[in-house]
C-alpha positions in Angstrom: 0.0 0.0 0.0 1.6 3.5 -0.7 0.9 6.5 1.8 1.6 9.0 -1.1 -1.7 8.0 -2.9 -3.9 8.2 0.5 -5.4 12.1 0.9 -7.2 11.7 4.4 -7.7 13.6 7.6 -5.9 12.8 10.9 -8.8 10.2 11.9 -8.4 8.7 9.0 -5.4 8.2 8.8 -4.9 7.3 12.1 -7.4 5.0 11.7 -6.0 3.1 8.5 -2.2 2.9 10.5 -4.3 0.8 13.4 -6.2 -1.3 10.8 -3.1 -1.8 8.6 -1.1 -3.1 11.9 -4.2 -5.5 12.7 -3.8 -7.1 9.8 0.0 -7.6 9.0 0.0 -4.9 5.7 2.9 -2.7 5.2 2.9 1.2 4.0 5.2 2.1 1.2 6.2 5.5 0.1 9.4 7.2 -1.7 11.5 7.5 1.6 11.2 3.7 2.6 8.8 0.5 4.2 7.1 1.3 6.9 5.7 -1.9 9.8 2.3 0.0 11.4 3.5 -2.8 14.4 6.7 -1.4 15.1 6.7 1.9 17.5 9.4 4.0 15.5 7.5 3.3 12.4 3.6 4.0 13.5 5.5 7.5 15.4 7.0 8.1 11.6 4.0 7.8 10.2 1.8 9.8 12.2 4.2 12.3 11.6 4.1 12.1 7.8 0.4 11.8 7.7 0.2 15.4 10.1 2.7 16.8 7.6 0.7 15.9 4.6 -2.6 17.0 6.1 -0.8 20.7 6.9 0.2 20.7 3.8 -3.2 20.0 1.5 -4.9 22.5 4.0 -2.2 24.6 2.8 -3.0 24.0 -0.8 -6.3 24.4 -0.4 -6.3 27.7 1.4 -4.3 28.9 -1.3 -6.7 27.7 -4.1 -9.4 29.3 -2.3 -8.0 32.7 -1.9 -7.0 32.5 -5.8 -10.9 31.5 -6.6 -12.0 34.3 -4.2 -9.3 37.1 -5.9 -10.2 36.2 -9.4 -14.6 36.4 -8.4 -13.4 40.0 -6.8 -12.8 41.2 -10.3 -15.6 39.6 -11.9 -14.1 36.8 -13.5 -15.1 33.5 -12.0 -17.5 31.7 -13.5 -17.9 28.1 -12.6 -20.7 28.0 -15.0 -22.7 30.1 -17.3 -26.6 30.5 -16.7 -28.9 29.7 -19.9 -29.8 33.1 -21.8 -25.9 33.9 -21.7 -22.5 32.4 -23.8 -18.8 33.7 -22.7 -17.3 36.3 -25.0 -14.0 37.6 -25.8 -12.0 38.1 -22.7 -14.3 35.2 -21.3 -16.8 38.2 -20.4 -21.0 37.7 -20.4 -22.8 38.2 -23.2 -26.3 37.7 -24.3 -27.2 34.1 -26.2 -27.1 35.2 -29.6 -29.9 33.0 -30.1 -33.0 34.9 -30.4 -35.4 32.3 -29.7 -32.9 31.8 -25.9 -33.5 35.5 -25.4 -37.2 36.0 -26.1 -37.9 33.1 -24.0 -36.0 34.3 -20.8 -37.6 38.2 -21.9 -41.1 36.2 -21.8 -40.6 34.7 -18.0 -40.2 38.5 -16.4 -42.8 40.0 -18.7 -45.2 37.3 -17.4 -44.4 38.0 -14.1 -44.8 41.9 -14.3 -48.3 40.7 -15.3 -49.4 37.7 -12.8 -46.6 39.0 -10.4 -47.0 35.4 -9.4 -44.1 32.4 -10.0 -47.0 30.0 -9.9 -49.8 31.7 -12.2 -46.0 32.0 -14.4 -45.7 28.4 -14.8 -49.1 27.6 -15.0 -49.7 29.8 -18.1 -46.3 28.7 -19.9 -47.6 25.2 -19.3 -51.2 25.4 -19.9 -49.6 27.6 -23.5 -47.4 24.4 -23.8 -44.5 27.1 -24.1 -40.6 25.5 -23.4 -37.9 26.9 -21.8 -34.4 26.7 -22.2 -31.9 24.4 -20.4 -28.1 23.8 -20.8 -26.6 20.8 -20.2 -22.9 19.5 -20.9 -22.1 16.3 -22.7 -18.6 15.4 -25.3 -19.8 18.4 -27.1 -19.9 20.7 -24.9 -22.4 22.8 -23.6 -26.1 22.5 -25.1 -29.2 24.1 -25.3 -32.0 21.8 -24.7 -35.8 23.2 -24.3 -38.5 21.2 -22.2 -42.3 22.5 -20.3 -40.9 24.4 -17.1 -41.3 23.1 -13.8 -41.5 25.3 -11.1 -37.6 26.0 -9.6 -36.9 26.8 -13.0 -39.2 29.5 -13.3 -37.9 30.3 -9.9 -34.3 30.4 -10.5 -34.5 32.6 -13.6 -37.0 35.2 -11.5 -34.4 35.1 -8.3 -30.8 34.8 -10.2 -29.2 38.3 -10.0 -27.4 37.8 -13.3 -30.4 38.2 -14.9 -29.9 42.0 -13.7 -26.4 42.3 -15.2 -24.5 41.5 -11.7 -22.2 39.6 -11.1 -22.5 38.0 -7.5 -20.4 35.1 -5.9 -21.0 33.5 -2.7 -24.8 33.0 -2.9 -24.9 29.8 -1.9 -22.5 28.0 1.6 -22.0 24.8 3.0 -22.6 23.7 6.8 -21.0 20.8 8.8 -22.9 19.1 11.0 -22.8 16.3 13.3 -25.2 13.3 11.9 -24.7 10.2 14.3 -21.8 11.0 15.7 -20.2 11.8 12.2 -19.4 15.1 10.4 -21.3 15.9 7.4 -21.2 18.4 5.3 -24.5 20.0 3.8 -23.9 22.1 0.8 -26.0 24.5 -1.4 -27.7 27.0 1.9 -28.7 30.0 0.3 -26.9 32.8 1.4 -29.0 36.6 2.0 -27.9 39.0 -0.1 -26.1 40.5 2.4 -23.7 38.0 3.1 -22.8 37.3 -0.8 -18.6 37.9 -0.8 -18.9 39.4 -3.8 -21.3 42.0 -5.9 -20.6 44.0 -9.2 -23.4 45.7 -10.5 -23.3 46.3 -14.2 -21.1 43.5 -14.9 -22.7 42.6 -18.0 -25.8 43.3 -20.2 -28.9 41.8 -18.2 -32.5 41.2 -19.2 -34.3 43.3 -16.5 -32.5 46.6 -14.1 -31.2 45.7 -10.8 -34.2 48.2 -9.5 -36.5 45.8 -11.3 -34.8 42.5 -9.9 -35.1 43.8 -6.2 -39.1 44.3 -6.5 -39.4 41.1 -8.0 -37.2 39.5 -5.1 -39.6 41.2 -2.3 -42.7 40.4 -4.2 -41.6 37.1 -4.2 -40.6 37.1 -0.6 -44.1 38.6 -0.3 -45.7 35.8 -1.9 -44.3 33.3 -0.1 -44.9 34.7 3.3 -48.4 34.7 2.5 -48.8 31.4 1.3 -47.0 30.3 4.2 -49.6 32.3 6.8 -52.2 30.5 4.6 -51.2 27.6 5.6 -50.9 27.9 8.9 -54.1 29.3 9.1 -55.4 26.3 7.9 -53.6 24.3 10.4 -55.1 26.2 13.4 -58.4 26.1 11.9 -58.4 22.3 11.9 -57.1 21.8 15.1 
């Protein structure tokens, strides 16, 4: 077995050096042969596998703080939403497929009428209207079109870079403790207060930033009502 192609924490490691010396297996790597029975060696190791671990949290602080300096100016973009392609200088631009744009054009039009996500995707579907939806494959990215559901109504209405910002850190992860075990629970939206990062007039949008933020409270609005609806409900059938 060789050490250099383990990446674990300190319990884990830990962990495989007590289970390796239960069963007789030797650890290998460029320096020598380590015995997980013999003192000297399981003290060597320990220390190797604390060095290690310093050293990818080192790494991966460092990659972090590069991701974080290169969303600062704008210019991270782990993906692309649907209604925009990278330009020149890897910079937003609008689809320059008309058909991409006057379907993400009809979405906020039908809200500034219903002012409603629901009543939104109930007329698109009940009009048998698609929307657009990227997906990557060997070729790349690609624009497939299917009847809405309701998060993707959603996540065109809510996502800022519909408004021509540029926002990182919308989204954070959480650990926890889940049976005695750490677990880490990704994708907790973030208020717009604590995104890291905000550049207004990044790129072209579809709607003004004015606009987005009265859509964001309407919806807010919405679903505080719905949600006193239902506890309404709840009281009256208790």
């Amino acid at each position: 077995m060789c050490s250099s192609d383990l990446a674990r924490n300190g319990r884990d490691w830990h962990t495989l050096l007590e289970f390796c010396g239960l069963v007789g297996s030797i650890i290998v790597d460029e320096d020598g042969v380590y015995d997980p029975r013999l003192a000297n060696d399981r003290l060597l190791l320990g220390m190797k596998g604390t060095f290690s671990e310093m050293e990818l949290y080192t790494l991966r602080q460092r990659s972090q703080e590069a991701l974080k300096l290169k969303a600062s100016r704008g210019e991270l973009h782990t993906s692309v939403a649907v209604g925009y392609v990278r330009g020149n200088g890897d910079r937003l631009e609008k689809d320059p497929n008309l058909r991409v744009q006057q379907a993400i054009d009809l979405v906020f039009r039908k809200f500034e009428q219903l002012q409603s996500v629901r009543q939104v995707l109930l007329w698109l579907r009940q009009e048998s209207i698609t929307l657009p939806y990227t997906t990557y494959g060997p070729d790349g990215r690609t624009i497939l079109w299917k009847l809405p559901i309701y998060n993707s109504v959603l996540k065109i209405l809510t996502n800022p870079v519909f408004a021509g910002a540029y926002v990182f850190g919308r989204t954070r992860s959480q650990v926890r403790m889940d049976a005695g075990r750490k677990r880490i629970v990704r994708g907790l939206k973030n208020s717009p207060e604590q995104w890291q990062v905000l550049i207004h007039d990044h790129h072209e949008g579809y709607i003004s930033w004015k606009t987005y933020e009265r859509y964001q409270r309407l919806i807010g609005e919405n679903a505080n009502m719905k949600g006193e609806m239902v506890r309404g409900i709840d009281r009256k059938s208790t």
